[in-house]
Residue, then its C-alpha position, 0 to 999 in steps of 0.5 A: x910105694x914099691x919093694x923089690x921082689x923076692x926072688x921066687x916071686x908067683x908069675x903074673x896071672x891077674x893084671x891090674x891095669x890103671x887107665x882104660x884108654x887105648x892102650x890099656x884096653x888094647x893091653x887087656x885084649x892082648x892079655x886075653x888072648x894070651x891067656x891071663x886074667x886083667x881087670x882095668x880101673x879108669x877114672x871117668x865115670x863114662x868111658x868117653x873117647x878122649x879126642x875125636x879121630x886118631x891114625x892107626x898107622x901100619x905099625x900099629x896095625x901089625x901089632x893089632x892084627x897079631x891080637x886079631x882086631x885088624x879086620x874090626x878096625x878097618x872095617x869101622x874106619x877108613x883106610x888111607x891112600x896119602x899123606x901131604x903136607x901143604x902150605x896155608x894156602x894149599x900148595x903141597x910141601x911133601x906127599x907120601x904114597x900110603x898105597x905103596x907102603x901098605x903094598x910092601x908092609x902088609x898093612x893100611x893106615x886106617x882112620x878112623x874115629x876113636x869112639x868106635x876104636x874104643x868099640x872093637x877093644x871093649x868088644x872083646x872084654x868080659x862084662x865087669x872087666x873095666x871098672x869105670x868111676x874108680x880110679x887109682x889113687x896109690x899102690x903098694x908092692x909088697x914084692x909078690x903082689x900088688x894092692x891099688x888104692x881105689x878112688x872109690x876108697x876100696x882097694x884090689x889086689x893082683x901080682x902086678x900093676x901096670x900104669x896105663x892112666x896117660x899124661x898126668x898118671x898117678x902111677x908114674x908121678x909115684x914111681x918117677x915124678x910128674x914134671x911135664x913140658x909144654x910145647x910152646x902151642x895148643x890143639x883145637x879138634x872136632x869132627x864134621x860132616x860135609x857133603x860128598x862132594x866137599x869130602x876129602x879124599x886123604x889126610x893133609x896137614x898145612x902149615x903156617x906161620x905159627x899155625x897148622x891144620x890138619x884134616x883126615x878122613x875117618x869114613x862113615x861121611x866124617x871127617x877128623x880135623x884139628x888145628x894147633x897155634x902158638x899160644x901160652x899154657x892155659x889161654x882160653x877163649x871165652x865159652x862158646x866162641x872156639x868156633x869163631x876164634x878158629x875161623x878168626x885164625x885160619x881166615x884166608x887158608x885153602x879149602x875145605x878148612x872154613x867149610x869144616x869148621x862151619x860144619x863143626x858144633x860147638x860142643x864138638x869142638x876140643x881144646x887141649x895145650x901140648x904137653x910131653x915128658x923129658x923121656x925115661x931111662x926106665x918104666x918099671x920099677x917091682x912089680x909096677x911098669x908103665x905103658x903108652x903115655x904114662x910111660x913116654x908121653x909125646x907131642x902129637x905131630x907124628x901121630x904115634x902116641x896111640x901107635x906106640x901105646x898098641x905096641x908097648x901092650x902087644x910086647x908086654x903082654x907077649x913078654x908076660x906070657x913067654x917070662x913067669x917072672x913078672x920082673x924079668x918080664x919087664x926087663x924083657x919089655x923095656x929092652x924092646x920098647x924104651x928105646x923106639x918110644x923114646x925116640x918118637x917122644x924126640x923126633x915129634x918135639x923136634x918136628x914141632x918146633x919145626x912145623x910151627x915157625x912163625x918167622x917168615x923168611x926162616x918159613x920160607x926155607x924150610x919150605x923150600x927144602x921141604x920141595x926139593x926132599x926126594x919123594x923116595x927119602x921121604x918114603x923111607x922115612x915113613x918106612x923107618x916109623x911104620x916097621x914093627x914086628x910085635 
């Protein structure tokens, strides 16, 4: 429930922020830094990382080096030389020099297990900072502040709220409604640990026909993988046999892919369908906005959900500290991230559907014109995603 503001509305000196993932903790760390006061609810009782590994591409680096945490990041995980793209078979489709960009942009991608990027952004936090087994269930805005409903059935007050509780958020089925997309596929991940001389150098994701595999390094010895499939929402195989199922399905393609889910365990491995969200014309609404997935969730295939939510809390925090008016703030906020967000949500659908052909001889094509894309138009193309100045 929301009332517009008052015109002489207090500025923002509490955030209540909904979610504790990514990019709600990255936003308490950014308003921290900036000198105003947060206090994060997440629903889990534990904070567990949601997935395995993650890339911390160099727009999301910058964002997280104005805020200090760049060096903590890289220095947990594993900075990246390249980035291909291959058949099932091995044969490579498209590489991108991460070197040279990093050179030119200032910053590396880093991979890096999301357990312990969640280890340097709470690292920052005060104790009692993030309230863990209360989620927030409902709000009311009555113009100069913000009272959340509690899972726990308490409730807290602040002057505003932001939404950071992801795909299915509460915040935003409240404010805008919840009808999701599902992306035609699934996702499997997990991590191993190979021996050295098994160990991949750089990241990689092959195609097939109806079918990917991705492989990144994350240091430490790991290695982050995952693998997508076209498939029905809500199909599942049966407990215990993901492990088998994944051989079944990607028996025959390049190595180290057998070797990597033979060094998985069960209970590491991760199934989650693809799902993401026709994109807003707006995240805020009062006192009340929206960040990272709750405001535009997006497919995985550019690897930029995480890297969008870093952004979208660096901006707001920024905007909250230079605009005593909450609202104004906002405007402020959404002027300078709907419309790059949005655009990802597009283009990573898009790539989807591209990437996961099953037909042979329309795979066949697009293959081909992947090899003949000139290395300095696909460089570019990176380069347009990896610009950003918070």
């Amino acid at each position: 429930m929301s009332t517009s503001p008052s015109p002489t509305s207090p500025p923002a000196r509490h955030v209540l922020i909904a979610g504790g993932g990514i990019g709600g903790l990255t936003l308490a760390r950014a308003l921290r830094q900036a000198g105003i006061a947060s206090t994060v609810f997440e629903r889990a009782e534990v904070l567990r990382p949601v997935g395995a590994g993650i890339i911390m591409q160099m727009n999301a680096m910058k964002a997280l080096r104005s805020i200090g945490l760049a060096e903590a990041v890289s220095q947990e995980g594993q900075p990246l030389s390249s980035l291909a793209t291959r058949t099932h078979s091995g044969g490579v489709l498209t590489r991108v020099d991460l070197g040279l960009l990093s050179r030119e942009l200032g910053e590396s991608a880093i991979a890096i297990r999301r357990s312990r990027l969640q280890a340097v952004l709470l690292s920052g936090l005060e104790e009692g900072q993030v309230h863990t087994g209360r989620a927030v269930t409902g709000f009311h805005d009555d113009g100069e502040r913000v009272t959340v409903r509690l899972s726990d059935g308490t409730s807290a007050t602040g002057d505003l709220l932001v939404g950071a509780d992801g795909l299915h958020s509460v915040v935003r089925q409240a404010l805008w409604g919840d009808a999701t997309r599902y992306s035609g596929y699934t996702s499997w991940r997990g991590m191993a640990t190979l021996p050295p001389q098994a160990h991949p150098s750089d990241a990689s994701e092959s195609w097939g026909p109806g079918a990917r595999f991705g492989i990144v390094p994350v240091g430490h010895g790991e290695v982050y993988w995952y693998a997508t499939r076209n498939a029905p929402a809500g199909v599942r195989e049966e407990p215990g046999r993901a492990r088998e199922a994944l051989r079944r399905d990607f028996e025959g393609w390049h190595a180290p892919i057998a070797a990597i889910l033979d060094a998985t365990s069960e209970e590491n491995i991760f199934r989650t369908d693809i799902h993401d969200r026709v994109p807003l014309v707006r995240w805020s609404q009062g006192r009340v906005t929206l960040l990272g997935d709750a405001a535009h969730p997006m497919t995985p295939n550019m690897g930029q959900g995480g890297c969008q939510a870093v952004e979208d809390a660096v901006v707001l925090a920024r905007c909250l500290a230079r605009e005593p008016e909450p609202v104004t703030a906002f405007a402020e906020y959404e002027r300078r991230r709907l419309s790059r967000a949005n655009q990802f949500v597009s283009r990573s659908f898009q790539l989807g559907r591209l990437a996961q052909l099953e037909n042979t001889a329309v795979r066949f094509l697009r293959d081909t014109l992947m090899r003949l894309v000139p290395s300095g138009a696909a460089l570019q193309q990176v380069r347009d995603v990896m610009r950003f100045e918070p």
